[in-house]
PDB file of N, CA, C and O in Angstrom:
ATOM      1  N   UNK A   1     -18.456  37.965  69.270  1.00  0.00           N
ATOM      2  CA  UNK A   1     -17.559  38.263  68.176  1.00  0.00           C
ATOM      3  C   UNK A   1     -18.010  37.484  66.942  1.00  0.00           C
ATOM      4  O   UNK A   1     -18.199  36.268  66.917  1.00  0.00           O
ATOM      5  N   UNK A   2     -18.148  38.268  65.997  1.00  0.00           N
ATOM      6  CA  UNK A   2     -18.826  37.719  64.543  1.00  0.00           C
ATOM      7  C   UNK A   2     -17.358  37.232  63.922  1.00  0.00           C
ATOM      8  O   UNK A   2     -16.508  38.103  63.740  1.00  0.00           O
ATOM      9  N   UNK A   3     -17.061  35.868  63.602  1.00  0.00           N
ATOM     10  CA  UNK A   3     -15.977  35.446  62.378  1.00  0.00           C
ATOM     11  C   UNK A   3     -16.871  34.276  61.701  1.00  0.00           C
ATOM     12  O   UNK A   3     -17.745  33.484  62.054  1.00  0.00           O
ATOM     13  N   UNK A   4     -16.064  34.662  60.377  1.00  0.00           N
ATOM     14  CA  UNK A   4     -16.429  33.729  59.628  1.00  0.00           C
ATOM     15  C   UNK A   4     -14.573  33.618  58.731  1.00  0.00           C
ATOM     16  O   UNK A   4     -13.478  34.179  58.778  1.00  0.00           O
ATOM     17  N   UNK A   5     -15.315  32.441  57.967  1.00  0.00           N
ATOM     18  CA  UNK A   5     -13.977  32.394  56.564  1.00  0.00           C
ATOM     19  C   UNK A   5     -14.268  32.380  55.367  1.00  0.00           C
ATOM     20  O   UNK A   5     -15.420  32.459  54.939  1.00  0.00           O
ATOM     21  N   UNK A   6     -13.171  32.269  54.635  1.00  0.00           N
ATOM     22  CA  UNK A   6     -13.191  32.600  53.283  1.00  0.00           C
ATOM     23  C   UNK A   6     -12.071  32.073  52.661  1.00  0.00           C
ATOM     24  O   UNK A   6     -10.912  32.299  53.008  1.00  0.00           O
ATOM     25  N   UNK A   7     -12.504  31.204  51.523  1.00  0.00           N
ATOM     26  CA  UNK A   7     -10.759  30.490  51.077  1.00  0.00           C
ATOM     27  C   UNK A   7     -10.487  31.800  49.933  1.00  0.00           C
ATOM     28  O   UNK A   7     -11.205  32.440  49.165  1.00  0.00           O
ATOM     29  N   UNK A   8      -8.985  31.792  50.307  1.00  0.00           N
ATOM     30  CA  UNK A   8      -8.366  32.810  49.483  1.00  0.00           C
ATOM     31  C   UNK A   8      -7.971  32.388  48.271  1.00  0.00           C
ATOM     32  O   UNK A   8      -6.945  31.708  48.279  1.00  0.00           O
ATOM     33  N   UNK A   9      -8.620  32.643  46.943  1.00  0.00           N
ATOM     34  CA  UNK A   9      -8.869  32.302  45.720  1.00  0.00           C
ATOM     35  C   UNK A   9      -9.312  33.696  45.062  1.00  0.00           C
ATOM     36  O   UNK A   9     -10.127  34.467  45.569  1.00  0.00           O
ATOM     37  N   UNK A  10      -8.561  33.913  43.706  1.00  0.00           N
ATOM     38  CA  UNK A  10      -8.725  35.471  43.431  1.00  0.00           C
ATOM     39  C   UNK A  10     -10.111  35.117  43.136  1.00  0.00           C
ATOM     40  O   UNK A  10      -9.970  35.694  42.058  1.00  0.00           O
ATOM     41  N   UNK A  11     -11.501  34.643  43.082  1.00  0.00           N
ATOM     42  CA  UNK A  11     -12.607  34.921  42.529  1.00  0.00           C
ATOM     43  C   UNK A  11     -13.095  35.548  43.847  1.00  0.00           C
ATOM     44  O   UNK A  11     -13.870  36.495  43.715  1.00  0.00           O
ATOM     45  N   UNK A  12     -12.698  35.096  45.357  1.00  0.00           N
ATOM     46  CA  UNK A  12     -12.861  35.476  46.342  1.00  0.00           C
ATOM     47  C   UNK A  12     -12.661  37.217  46.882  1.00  0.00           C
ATOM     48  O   UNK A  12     -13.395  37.938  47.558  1.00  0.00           O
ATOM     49  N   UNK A  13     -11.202  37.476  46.172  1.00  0.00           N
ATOM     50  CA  UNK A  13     -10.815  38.666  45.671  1.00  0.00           C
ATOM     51  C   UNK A  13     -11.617  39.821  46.839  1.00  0.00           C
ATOM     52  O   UNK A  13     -11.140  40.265  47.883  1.00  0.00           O
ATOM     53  N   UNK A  14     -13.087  40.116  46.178  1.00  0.00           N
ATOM     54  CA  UNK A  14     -13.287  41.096  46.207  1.00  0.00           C
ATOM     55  C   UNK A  14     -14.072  41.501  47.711  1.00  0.00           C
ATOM     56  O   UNK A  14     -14.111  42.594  48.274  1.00  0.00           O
ATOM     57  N   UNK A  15     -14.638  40.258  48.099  1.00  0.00           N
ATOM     58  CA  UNK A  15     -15.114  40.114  49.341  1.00  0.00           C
ATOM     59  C   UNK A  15     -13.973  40.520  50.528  1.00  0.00           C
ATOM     60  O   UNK A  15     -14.137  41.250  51.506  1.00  0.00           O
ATOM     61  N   UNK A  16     -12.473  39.617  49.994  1.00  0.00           N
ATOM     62  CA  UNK A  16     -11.525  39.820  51.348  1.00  0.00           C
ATOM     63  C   UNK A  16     -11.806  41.278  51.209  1.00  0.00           C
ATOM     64  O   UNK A  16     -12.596  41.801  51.995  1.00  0.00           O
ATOM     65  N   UNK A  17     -11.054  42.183  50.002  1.00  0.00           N
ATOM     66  CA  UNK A  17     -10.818  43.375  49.991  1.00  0.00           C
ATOM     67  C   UNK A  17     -11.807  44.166  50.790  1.00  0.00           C
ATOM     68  O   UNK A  17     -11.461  44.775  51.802  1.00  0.00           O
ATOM     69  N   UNK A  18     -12.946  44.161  50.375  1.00  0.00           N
ATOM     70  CA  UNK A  18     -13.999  45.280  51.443  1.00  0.00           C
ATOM     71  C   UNK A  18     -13.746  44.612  52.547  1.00  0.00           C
ATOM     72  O   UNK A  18     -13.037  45.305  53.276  1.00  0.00           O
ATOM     73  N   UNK A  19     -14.062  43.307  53.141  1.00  0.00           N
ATOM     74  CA  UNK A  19     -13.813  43.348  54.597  1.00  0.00           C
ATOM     75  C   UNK A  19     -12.632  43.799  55.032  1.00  0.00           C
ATOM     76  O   UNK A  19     -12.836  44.585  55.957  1.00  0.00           O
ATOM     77  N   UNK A  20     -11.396  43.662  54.782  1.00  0.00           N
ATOM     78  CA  UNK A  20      -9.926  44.319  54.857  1.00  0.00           C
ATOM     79  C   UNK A  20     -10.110  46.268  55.170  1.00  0.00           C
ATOM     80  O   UNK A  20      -9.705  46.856  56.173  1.00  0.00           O
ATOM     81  N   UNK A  21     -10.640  46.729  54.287  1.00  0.00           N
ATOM     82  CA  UNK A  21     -11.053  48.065  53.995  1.00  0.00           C
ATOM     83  C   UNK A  21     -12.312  48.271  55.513  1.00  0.00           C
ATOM     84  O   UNK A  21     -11.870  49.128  56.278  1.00  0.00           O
ATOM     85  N   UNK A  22     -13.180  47.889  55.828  1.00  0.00           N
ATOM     86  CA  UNK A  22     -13.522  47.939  57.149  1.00  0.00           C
ATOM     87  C   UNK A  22     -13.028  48.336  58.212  1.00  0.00           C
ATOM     88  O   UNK A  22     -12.642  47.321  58.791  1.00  0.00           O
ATOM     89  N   UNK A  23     -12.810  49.210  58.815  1.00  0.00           N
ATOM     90  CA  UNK A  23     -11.826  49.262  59.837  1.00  0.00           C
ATOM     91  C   UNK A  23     -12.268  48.834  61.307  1.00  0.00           C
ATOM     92  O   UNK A  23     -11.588  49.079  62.303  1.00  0.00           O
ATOM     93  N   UNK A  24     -13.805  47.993  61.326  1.00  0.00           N
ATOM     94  CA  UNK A  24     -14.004  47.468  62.451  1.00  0.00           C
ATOM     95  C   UNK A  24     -13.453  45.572  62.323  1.00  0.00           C
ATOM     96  O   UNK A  24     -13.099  44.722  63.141  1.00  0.00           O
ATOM     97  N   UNK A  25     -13.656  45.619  60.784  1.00  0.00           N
ATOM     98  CA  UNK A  25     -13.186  44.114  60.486  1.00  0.00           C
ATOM     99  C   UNK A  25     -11.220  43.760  60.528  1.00  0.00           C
ATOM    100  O   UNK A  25     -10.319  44.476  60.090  1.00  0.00           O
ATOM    101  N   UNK A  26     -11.152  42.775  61.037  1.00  0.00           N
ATOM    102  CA  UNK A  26     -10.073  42.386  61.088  1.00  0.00           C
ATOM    103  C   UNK A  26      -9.886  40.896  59.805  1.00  0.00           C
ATOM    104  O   UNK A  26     -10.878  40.175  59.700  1.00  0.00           O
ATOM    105  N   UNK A  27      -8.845  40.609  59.077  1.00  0.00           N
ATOM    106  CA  UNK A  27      -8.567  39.998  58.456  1.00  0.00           C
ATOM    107  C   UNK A  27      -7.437  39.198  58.680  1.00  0.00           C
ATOM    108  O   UNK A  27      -6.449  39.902  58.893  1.00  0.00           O
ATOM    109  N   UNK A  28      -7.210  38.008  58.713  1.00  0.00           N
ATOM    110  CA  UNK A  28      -5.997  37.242  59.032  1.00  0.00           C
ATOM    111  C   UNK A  28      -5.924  36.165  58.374  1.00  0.00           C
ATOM    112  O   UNK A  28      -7.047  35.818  58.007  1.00  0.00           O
ATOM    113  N   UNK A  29      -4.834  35.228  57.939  1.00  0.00           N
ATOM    114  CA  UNK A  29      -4.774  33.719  57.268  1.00  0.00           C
ATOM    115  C   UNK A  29      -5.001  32.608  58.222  1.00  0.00           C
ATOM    116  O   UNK A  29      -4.781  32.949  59.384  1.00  0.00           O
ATOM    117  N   UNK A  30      -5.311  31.594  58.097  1.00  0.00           N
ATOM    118  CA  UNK A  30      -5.851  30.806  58.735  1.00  0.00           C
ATOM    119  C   UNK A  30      -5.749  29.408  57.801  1.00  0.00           C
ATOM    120  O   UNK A  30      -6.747  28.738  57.533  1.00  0.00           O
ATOM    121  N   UNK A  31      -4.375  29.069  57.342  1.00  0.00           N
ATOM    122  CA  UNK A  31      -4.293  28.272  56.105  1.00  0.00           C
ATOM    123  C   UNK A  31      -4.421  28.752  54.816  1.00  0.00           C
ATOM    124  O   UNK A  31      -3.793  29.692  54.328  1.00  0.00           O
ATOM    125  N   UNK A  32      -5.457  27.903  54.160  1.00  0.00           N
ATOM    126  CA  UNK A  32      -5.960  28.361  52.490  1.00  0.00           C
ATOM    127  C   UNK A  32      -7.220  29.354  53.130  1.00  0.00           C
ATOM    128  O   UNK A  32      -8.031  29.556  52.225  1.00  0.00           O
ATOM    129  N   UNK A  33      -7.480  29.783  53.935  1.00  0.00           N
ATOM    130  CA  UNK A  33      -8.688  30.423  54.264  1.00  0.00           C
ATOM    131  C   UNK A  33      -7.984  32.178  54.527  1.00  0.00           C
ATOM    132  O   UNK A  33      -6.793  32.437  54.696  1.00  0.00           O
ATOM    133  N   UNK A  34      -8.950  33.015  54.496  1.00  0.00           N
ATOM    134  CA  UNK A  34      -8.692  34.326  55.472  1.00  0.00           C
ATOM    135  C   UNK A  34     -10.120  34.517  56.220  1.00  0.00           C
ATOM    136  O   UNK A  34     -11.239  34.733  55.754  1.00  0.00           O
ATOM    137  N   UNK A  35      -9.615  34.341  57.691  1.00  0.00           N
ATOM    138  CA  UNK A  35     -10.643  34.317  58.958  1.00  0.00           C
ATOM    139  C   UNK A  35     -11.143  36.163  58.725  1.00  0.00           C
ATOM    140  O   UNK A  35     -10.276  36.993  58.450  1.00  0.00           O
ATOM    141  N   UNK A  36     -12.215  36.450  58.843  1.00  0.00           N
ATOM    142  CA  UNK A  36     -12.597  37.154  58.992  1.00  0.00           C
ATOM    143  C   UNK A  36     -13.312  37.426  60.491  1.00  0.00           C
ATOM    144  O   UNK A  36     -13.945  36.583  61.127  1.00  0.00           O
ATOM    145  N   UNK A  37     -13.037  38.889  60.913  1.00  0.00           N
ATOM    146  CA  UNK A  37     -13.747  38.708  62.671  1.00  0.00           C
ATOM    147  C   UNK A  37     -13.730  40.521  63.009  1.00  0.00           C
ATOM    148  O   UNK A  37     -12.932  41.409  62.710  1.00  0.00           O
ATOM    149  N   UNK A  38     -14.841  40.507  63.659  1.00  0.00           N
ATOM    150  CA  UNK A  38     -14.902  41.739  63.851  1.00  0.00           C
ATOM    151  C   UNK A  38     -16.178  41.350  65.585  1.00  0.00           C
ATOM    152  O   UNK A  38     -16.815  40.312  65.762  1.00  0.00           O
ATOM    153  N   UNK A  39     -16.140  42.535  66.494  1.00  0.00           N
ATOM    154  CA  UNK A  39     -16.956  42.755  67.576  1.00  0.00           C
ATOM    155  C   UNK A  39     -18.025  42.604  67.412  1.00  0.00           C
ATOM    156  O   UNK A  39     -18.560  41.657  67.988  1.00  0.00           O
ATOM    157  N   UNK A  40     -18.727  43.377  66.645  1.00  0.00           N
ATOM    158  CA  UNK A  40     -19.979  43.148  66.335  1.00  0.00           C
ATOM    159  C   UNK A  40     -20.672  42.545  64.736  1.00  0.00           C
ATOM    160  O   UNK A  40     -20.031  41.713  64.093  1.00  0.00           O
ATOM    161  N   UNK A  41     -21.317  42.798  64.492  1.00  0.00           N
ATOM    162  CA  UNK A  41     -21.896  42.313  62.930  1.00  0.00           C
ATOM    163  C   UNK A  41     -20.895  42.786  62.062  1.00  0.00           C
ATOM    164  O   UNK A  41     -20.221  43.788  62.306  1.00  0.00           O
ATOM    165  N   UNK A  42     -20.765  41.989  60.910  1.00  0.00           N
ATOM    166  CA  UNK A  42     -19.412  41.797  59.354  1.00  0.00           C
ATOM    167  C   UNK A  42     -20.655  41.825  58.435  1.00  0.00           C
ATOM    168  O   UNK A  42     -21.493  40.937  58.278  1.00  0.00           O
ATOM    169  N   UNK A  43     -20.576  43.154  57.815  1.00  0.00           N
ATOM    170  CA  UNK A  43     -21.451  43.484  56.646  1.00  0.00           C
ATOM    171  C   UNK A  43     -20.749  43.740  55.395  1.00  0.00           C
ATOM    172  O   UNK A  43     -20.017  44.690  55.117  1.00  0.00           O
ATOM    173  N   UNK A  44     -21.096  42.720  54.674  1.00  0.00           N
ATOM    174  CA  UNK A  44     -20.316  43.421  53.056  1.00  0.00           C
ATOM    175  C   UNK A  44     -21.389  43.640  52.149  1.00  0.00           C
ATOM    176  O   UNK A  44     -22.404  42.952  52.037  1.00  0.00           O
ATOM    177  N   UNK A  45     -20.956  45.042  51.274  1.00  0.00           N
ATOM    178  CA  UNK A  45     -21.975  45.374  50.206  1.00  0.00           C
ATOM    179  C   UNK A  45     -21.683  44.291  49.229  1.00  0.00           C
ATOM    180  O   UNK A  45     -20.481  44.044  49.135  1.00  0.00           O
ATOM    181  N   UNK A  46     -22.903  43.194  48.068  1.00  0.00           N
ATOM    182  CA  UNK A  46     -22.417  42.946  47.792  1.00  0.00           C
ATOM    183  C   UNK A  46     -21.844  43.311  46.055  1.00  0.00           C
ATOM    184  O   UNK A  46     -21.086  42.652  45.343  1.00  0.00           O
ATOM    185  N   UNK A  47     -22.712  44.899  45.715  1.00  0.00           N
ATOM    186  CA  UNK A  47     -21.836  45.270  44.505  1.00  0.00           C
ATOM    187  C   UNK A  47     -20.463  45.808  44.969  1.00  0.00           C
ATOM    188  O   UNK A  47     -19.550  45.663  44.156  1.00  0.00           O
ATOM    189  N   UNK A  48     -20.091  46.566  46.458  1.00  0.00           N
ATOM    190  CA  UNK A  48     -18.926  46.376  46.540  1.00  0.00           C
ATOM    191  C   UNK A  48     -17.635  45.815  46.373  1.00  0.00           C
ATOM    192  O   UNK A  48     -16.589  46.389  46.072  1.00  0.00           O
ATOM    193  N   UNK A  49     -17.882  44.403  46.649  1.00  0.00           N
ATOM    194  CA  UNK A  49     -17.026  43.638  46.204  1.00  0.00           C
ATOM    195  C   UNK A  49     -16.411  43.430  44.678  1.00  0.00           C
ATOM    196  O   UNK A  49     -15.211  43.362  44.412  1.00  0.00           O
ATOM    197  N   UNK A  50     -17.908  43.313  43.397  1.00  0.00           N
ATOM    198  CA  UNK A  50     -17.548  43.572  42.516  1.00  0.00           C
ATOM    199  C   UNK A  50     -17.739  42.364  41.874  1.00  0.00           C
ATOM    200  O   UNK A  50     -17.608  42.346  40.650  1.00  0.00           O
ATOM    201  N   UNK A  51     -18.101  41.075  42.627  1.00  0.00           N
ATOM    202  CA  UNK A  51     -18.327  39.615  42.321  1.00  0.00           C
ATOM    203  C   UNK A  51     -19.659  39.260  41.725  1.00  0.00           C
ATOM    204  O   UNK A  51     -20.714  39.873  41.887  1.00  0.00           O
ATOM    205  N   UNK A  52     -19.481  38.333  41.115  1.00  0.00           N
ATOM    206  CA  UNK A  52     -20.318  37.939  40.206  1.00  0.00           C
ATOM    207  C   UNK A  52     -21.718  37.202  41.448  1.00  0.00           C
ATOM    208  O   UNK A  52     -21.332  37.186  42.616  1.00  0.00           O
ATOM    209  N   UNK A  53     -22.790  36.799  41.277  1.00  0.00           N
ATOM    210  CA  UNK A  53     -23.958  35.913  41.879  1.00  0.00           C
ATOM    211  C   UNK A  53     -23.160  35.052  42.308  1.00  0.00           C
ATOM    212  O   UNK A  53     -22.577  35.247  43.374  1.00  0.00           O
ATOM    213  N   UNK A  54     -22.902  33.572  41.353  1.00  0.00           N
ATOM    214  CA  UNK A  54     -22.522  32.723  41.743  1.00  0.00           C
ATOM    215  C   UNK A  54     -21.050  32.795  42.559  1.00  0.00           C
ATOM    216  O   UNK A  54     -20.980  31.915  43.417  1.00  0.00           O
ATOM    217  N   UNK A  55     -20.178  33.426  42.497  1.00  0.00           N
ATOM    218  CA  UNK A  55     -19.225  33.575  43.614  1.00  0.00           C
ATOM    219  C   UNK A  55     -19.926  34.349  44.916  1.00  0.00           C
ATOM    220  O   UNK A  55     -19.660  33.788  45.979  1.00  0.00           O
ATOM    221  N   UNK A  56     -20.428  35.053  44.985  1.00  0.00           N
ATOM    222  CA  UNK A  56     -21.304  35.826  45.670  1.00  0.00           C
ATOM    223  C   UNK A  56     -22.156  34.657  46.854  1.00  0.00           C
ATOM    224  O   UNK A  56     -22.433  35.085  47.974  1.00  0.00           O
ATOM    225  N   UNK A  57     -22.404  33.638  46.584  1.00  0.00           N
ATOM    226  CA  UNK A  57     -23.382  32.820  47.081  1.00  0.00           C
ATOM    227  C   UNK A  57     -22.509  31.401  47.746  1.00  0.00           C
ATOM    228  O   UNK A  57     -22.847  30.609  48.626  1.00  0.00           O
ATOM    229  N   UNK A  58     -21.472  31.470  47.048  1.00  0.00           N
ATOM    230  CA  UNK A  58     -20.226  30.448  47.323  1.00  0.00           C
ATOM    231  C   UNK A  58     -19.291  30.920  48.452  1.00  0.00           C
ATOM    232  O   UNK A  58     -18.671  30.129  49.163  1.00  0.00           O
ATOM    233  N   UNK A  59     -19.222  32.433  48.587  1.00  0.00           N
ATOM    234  CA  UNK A  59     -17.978  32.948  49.278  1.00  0.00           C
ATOM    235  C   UNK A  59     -17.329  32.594  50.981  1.00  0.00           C
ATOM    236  O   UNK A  59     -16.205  32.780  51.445  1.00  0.00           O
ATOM    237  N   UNK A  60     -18.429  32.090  51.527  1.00  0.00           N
ATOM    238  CA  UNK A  60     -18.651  32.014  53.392  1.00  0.00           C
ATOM    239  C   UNK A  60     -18.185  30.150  52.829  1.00  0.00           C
ATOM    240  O   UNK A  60     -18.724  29.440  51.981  1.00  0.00           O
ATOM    241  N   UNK A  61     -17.194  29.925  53.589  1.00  0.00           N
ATOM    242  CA  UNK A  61     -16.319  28.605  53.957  1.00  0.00           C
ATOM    243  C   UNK A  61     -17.045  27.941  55.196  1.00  0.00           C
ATOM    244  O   UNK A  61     -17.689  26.909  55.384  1.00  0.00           O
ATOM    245  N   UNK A  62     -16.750  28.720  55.740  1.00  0.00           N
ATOM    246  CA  UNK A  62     -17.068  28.318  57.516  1.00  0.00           C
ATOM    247  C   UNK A  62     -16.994  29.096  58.349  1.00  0.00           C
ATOM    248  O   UNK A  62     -16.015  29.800  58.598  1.00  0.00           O
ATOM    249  N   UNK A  63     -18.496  29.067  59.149  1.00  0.00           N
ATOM    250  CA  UNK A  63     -18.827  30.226  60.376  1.00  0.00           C
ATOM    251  C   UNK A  63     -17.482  29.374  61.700  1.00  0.00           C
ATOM    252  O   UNK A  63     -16.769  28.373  61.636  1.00  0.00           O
ATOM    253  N   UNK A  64     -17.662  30.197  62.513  1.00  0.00           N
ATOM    254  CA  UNK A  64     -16.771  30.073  64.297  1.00  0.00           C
ATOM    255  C   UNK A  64     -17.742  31.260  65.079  1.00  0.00           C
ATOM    256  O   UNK A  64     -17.573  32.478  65.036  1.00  0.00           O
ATOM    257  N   UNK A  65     -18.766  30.531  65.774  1.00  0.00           N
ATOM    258  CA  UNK A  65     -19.471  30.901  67.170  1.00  0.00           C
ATOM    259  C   UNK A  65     -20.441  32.421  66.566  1.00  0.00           C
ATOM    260  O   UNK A  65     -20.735  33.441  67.189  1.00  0.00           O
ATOM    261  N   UNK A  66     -20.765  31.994  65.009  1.00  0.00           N
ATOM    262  CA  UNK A  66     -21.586  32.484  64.293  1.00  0.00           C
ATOM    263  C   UNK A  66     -22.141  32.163  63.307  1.00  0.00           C
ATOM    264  O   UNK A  66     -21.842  31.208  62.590  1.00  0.00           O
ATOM    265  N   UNK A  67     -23.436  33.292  63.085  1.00  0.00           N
ATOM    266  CA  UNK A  67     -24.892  33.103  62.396  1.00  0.00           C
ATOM    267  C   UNK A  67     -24.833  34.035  61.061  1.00  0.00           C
ATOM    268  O   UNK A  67     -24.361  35.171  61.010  1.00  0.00           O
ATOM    269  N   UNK A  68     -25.416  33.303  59.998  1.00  0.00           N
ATOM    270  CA  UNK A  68     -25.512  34.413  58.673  1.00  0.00           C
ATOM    271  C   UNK A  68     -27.028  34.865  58.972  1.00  0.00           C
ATOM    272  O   UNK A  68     -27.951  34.103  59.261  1.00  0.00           O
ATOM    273  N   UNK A  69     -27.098  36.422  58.828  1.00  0.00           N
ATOM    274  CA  UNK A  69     -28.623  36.697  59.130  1.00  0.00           C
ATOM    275  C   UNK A  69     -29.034  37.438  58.083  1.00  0.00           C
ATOM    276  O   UNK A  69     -30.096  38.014  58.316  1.00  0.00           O
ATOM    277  N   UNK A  70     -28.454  37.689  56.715  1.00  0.00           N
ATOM    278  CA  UNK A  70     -28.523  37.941  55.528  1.00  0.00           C
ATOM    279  C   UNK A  70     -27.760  37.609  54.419  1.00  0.00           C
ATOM    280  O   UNK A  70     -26.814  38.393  54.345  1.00  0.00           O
ATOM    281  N   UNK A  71     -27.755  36.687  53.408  1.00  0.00           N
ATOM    282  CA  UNK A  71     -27.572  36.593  52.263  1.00  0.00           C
ATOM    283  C   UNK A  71     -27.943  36.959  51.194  1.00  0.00           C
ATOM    284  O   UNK A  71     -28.050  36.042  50.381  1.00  0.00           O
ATOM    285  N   UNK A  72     -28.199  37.962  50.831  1.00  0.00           N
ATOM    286  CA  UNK A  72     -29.049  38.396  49.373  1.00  0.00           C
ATOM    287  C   UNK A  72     -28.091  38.457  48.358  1.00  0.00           C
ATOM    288  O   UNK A  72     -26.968  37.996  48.151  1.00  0.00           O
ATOM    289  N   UNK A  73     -29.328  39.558  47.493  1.00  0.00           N
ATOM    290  CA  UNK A  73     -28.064  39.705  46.360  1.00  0.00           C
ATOM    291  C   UNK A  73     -27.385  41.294  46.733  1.00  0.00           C
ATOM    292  O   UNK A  73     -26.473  41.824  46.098  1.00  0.00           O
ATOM    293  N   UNK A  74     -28.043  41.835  47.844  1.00  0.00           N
ATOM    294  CA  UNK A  74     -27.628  43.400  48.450  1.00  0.00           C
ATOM    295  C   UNK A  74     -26.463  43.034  49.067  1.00  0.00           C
ATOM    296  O   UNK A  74     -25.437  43.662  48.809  1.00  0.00           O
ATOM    297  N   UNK A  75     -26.447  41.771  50.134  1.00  0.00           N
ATOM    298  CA  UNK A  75     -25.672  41.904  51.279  1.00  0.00           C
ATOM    299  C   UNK A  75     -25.157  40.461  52.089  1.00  0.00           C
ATOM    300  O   UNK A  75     -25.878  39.516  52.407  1.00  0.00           O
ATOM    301  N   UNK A  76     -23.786  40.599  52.297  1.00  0.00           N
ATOM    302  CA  UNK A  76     -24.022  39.577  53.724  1.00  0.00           C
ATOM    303  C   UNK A  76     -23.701  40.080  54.611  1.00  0.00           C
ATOM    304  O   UNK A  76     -23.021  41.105  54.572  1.00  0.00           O
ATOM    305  N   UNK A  77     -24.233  39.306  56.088  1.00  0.00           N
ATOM    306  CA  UNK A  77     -24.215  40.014  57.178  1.00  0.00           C
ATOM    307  C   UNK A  77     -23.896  38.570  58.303  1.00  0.00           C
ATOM    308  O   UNK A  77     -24.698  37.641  58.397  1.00  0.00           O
ATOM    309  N   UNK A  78     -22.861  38.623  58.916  1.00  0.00           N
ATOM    310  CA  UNK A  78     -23.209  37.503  59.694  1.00  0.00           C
ATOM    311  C   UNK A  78     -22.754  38.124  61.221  1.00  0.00           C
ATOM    312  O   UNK A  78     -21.759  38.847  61.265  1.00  0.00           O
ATOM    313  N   UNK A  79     -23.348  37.887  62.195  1.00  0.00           N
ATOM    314  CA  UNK A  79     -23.287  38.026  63.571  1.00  0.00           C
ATOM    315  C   UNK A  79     -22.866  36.996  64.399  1.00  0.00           C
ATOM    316  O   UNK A  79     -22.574  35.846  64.071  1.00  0.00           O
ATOM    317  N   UNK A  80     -22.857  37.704  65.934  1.00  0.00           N
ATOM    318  CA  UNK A  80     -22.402  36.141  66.664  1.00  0.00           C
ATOM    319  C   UNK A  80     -22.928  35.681  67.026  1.00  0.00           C
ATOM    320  O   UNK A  80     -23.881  36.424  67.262  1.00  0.00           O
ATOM    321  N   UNK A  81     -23.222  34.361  67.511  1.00  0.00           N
ATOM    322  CA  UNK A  81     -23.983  34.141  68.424  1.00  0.00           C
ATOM    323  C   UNK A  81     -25.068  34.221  69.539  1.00  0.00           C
ATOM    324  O   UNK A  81     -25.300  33.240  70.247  1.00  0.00           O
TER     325      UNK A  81
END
């Protein structure tokens, strides 16, 4: 199971939203954070979101029993373990 987090801060905004919109991704609070978790690989486009580079590169808080196996400026992708 791929999770990661994300502190919920509107610059963050746009990342929750597409993962939310996913319907393999699940979204939940987890404090100031929203845990993100899905079965297999959590892919976000990242003009989807709509975020700038530097939020873009800031957005991942903290992995749980997972790996980022792409960061660009296309995409993130993180898997599990």
């Amino acid at each position: 199971m791929a999770r990661f987090y994300v502190l919920e801060v509107p610059e963050n905004e746009g990342v929750i939203r597409v993962a939310a919109d996913d319907p393999t991704c699940t979204v939940d609070r987890v404090g100031p954070y929203c845990r993100l978790t899905a079965n297999g690989p959590i892919v976000i486009d990242r003009r989807a979101t709509g975020v700038r580079h530097a939020v873009w590169y800031s957005a991942v808080s903290g992995l749980e029993a997972s790996v980022v196996t792409q960061h660009d400026k296309d995409a993130l992708r993180v898997e599990s373990r």
